[in-house]
C-alpha positions, 0 to 999 in steps of 0.5 A: 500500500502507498504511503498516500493510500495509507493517509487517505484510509486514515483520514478515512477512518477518522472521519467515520469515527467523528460521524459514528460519535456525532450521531451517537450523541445526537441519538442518545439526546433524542432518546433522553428527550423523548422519554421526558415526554412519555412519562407523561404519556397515557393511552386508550383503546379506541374502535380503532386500535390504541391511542396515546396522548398527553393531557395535561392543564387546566382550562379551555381544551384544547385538541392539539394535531401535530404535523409529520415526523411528530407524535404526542411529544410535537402536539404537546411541544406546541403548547407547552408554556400554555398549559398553565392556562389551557388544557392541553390535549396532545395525542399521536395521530394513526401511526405515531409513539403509541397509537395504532395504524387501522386498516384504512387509515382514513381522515375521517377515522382519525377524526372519529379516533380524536372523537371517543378520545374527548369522549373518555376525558369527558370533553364535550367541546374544544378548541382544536390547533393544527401545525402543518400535516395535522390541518388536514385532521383538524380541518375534517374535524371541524367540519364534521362535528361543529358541535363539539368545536369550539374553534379552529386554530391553524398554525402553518397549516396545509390548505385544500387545493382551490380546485379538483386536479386534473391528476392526483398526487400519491406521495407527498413528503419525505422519502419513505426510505429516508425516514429513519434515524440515520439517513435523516440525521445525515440529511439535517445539514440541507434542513435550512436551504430545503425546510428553512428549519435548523439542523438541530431541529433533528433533535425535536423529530428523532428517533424516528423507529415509532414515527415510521408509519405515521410518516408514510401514512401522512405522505400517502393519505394527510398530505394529499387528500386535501389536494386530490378531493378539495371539495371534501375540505370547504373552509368556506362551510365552516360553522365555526371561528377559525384563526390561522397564522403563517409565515411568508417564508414558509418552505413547506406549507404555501403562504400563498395557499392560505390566502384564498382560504383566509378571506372564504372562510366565513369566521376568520382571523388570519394573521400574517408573519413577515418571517420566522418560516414553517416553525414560526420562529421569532413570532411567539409573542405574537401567536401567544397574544393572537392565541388568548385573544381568540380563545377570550 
């Protein structure tokens, strides 16, 4: 072996170890992280398999839908220095940290799946917040049970498509195979360039083996029925008060899309950041005022 095949393999190995270490460390964060969160986690049986959630506060209720790549512990996080005002009622969506997948998981079961949830904590009306992937669970709820809506609130929600496309989409999302610990924390570098997010926002998403199915259900069903069959999603039919906030910079859920929405939808407060893109970031005063404001 040349003396330069030796330095190369050297160098090689070295970085292989710099990775393997940076990447452990990452996982193990991860890990110490996610079990803060379900410690507090509790889980029913529902007609549609288990369900885990989070409920913690005092107050209004308030059903909280994470996006992709979440779980309880996302649903919780976005309401998490408001449960000294508000319940909080943070649950997975089908597929997510301990809540089952049903044959068909459909929009509408999952809204039926958050129905017999409420039921159980004897919930008879709540707010329901949506980020992002969880518009779509949030959206159908309203529209379903009105009755037991007390308002709808959207942060960087997904929106339906103004009209039926002349050819449906079947995947939107992450690639399924890039949907594990590893590939995706080798992918975190291009998060700001792609996403607009941090790279440490892989910390918040991982570990990723109990949220593998979720994302792949929401890149197959959540993220594209509202696109494939808008006329199943009518904002303007809505017989509630909704709130939606969205940041311009948004990479991920169109700004531009929630403006059609914002002036159809009968009882509406729409509240445009300039930046702070798909997390909003910067702009937690302003969602917190706009939040207690509609709640009041």
């Amino acid at each position: 072996m040349s003396r330069k095949k030796l330095i190369l393999g050297i160098v090689g190995i070295c970085l292989m170890g710099v990775v393997a270490v940076r990447y452990s460390n990452a996982v193990k964060k991860a890990n110490e992280r996610f079990a803060v969160y379900k410690a507090k986690a509790s889980t029913i049986e529902t007609s549609f398999g288990k369900l885990t959630y989070i409920d913690e506060g005092q107050g209004a209720p308030i059903l909280s839908c994470h996006g992709i790549c979440g779980g309880y512990d996302q649903a919780y996080d976005t309401l998490a220095d408001k449960v000294n005002r508000y319940r909080v009622i943070a649950p997975s969506r089908f597929g997510y940290p301990g809540s089952d997948a049903p044959d068909n998981p459909s929009i509408e079961k999952q809204v039926e799946a958050f129905v017999e949830l409420l039921d159980a904590l004897n919930i008879e009306k709540t707010y329901v917040l949506a980020t992002s992937a969880g518009g779509t669970s949030a959206i159908k709820f309203a529209l379903m049970h009105p009755e037991r809506t007390k308002g709808l609130i959207l942060y960087c929600s997904g929106y339906p498509a103004l009209e039926k496309p002349e050819k449906e989409i079947t995947y939107m999302g992450p690639p399924e195979s890039l949907c594990y610990d590893f590939p995706m924390w080798l992918f975190s570098p291009l998060f700001e360039p792609i996403m607009g997010m941090n790279q440490d926002t892989i910390e918040m998403i991982m570990p990723f083996k109990e949220k593998h199915e979720g994302i792949v259900i929401d890149a197959k069903i959540t993220n594209t029925v509202m696109f494939n069959h808008p006329e199943e999603y009518d904002l303007s039919k809505l017989q509630v008060p909704v709130l939606c906030i969205h940041s311009k910079d948004d990479k991920l859920a169109n700004y531009e899309g929630a403006i059609p929405w914002a002036e159809r939808i009968p009882d509406c407060t729409f509240i445009s950041l300039e930046t702070g893109g798909h997390l909003m970031v910067g702009n937690q005063e302003v969602i917190n005022d706009a939040l207690d404001t509609f709640i009041r």
